[in-house]
N, C-alpha and C positions, 0 to 999 in steps of 0.2 A: 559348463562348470567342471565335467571331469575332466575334460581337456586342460585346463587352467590346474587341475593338485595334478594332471598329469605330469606337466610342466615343472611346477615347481616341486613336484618328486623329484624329478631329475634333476634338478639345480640341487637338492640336496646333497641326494647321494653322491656329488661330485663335487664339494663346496671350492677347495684346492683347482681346479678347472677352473669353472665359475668363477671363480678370485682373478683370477688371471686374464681371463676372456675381458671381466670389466674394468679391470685395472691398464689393458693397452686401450680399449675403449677410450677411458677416461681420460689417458695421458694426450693420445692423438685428438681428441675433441676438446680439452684444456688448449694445446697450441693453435687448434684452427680459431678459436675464439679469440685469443690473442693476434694472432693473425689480421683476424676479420677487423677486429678493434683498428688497430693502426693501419693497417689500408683505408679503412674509411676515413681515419684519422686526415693520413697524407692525401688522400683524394680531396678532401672539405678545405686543405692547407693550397694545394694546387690552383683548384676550382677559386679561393678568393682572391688570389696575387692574377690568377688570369682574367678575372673580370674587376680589378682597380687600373686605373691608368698605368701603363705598362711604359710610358715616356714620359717624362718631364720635362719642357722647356721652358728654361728659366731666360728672361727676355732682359735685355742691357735697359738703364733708365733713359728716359728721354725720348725715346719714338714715340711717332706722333698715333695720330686712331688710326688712319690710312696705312701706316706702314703694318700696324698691326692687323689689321682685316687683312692685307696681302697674305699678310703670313696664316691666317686662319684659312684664307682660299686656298694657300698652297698646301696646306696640309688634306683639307675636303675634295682636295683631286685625288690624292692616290686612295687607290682600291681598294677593298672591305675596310675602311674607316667604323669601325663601332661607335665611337664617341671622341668629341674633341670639346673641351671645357678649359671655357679662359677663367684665369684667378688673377681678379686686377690685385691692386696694392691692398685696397683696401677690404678685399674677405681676405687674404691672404695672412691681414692681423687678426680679422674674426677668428679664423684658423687656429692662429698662433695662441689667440687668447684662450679658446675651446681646450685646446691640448694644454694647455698649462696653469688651467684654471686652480688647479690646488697650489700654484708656486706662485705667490703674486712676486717675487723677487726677479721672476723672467720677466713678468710683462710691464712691470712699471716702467721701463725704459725703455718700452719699445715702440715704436709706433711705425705708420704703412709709411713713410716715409724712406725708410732705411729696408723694407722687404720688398721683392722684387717681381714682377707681373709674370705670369708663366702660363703656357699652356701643357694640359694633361691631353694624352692620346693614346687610343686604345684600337685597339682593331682585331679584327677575327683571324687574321692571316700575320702569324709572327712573323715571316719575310715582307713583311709591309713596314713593319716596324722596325727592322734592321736595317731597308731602306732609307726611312726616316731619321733614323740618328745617325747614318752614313752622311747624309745631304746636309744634315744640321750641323753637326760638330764644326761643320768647318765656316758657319754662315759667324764668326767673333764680332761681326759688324755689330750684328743684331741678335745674337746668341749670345747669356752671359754664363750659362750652365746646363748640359744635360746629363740627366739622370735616365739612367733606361735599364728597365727589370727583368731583362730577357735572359739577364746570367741566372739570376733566382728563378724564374720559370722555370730553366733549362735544368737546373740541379736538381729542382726538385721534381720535375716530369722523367729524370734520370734514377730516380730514387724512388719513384715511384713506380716504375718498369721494372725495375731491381728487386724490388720488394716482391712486387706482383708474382715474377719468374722466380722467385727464390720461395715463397711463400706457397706456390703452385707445386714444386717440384717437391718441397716438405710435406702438404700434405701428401702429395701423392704416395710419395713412399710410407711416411704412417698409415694412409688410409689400407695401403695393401698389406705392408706386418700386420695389420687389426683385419684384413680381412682372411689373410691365410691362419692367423691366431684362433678365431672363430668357425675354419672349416677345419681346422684339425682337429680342435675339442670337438665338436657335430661330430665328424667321424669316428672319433674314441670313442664316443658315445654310442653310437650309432653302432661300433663294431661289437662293445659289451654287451650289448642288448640284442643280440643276434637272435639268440633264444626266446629272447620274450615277443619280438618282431613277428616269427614265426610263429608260436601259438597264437599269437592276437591275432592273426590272418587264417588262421588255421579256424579259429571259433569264432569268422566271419567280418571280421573289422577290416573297414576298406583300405586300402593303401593310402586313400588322402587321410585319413584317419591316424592311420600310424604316422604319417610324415608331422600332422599339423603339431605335434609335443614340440616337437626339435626346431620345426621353424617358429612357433610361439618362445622357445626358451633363445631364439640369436634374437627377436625382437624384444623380448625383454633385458636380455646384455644391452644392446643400442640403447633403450630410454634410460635404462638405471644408469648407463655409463654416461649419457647427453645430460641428465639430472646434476648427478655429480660433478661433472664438468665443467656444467653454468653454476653451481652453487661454489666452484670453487673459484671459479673467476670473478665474480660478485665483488665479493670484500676486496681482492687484489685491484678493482677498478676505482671503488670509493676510496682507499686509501691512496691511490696515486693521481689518480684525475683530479683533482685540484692544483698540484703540482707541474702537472703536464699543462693542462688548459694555461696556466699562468704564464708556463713559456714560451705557449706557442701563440699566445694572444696578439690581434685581434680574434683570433678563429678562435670554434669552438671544438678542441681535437676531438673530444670525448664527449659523447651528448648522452648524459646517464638519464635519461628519459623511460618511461612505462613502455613506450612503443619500441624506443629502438633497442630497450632490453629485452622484450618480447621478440623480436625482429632474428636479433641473434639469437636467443633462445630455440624459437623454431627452424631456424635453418642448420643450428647444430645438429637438432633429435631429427631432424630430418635427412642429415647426413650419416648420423650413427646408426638410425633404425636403416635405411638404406643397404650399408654396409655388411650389418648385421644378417639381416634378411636375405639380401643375396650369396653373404657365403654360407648360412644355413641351408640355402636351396640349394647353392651348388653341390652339400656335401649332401643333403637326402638325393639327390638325382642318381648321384654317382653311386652310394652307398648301401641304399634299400631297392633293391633291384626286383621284390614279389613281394 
């Protein structure tokens, strides 16, 4: 307990520091939470376009079962095949009819007659797939359309690398302004209190004694500034996640969830207490030397 008013003596007497200390706290764990947010975002956005049919082959009318199983064979030959799913005519209106169910103006005139058999192809190995629409495009006989998702894959596994490297190299440099920010204050501190250091060891208080104020006061920076941080990302999430989810639907970009706001919560105050902590220690190591 006297460790703890010891502490927060010292955050008094230097409110002007302490303001400071938790305010680059706050700003650099505000962005990494941002951060964290849409990576997971673009990761959830990647991960669903990579496991939907990533080829489409829309088949010309009239082929018979036989030419059609051929074509299912030649597909179930090449290599990491994940999934091959034929859409006769007739889900293909299912389909039609499912996605347009609130318009009945689409589907009154439509029928499997007029939409076309295809198969969907998936696979573990994008160069299987790039294969696949190589061989296909040119089959007109028996191919009336392919579609193939590998451009969208590609920009978005492009943008997600980008993010990742651009996002890494932001924290990094916050994380170190908040870390040299919080061993500079420690050591003002640290050096004002030269005098008082010495009598307290002089009338027996251990050295871990004297260090433990200063490293309780950068662990308390880290949580106060981690608190503030998620309380300030909060409302900036409910107010825009509605907006965002709606664009980027089917996915769910933002999942305001108990866990996965806890999720980021803890990995925040776990990066600011981190921070906090170790350049308090670095500065009591250097700093308090008896």
């Amino acid at each position: 307990m006297s460790t703890l008013k010891n502490t927060w003596h010292h955050i008094r007497r230097s409110p002007f520091q302490s303001l400071a200390a938790i305010s680059t706290l706050t700003f650099t764990f505000f962005i990494f939470n941002l951060f964290y947010v849409f990576r997971t975002g673009l990761m959830s956005t990647l991960s669903y376009f990579e496991s939907k049919p990533e080829i489409t082959i829309f088949l010309k009318d009239g082929l018979t079962k036989e030419k059609v199983e051929s074509i299912q064979k030649e597909l179930a030959n090449y290599p990491n095949i994940r999934q091959i799913t034929f859409i006769s005519k007739q889900k293909a209106l299912e389909i039609y009819k499912e996605q347009n169910k609130n318009n009945p103006l689409l589907t009154e005139m439509v029928s499997a007659n007029i939409l076309p058999a295809s198969f969907e192809v998936s696979a573990t190995d994008p160069q299987v797939l790039s294969d696949i629409a190589d061989n296909f495009k040119n089959k007109s006989d028996v191919v009336d359309e392919l579609i193939y998702q590998q451009d969208v894959v590609d920009s978005l596994a492009k943008w997600t690398a980008n993010i990742r490297r651009f996002g890494f190299v932001s924290i990094v440099v916050l994380a170190s302004l908040a870390f040299f920010v919080i061993f500079i204050i420690i050591a003002m501190k640290i050096t004002n209190r030269q005098s008082e250091i010495k009598i307290s060891r002089l009338l027996g208080a251990s050295k871990f004694y004297v260090k433990k104020a200063f490293l309780l006061e950068g662990l308390v920076y880290g949580l106060v500034a981690s608190i503030f941080s998620f309380s300030a990302s909060i409302p900036l999430l409910y107010r825009f996640t509605p907006q965002i989810n709606n664009f980027f639907q089917p996915v769910v970009f933002i999942k305001l969830q108990p866990i996965y706001l806890l999720k980021l919560f803890l990995i925040s105050s776990s990066l600011g207490i981190s921070i906090s902590y170790l350049a308090s220690l670095v500065g009591v190591k250097i700093y308090i030397k008896y």
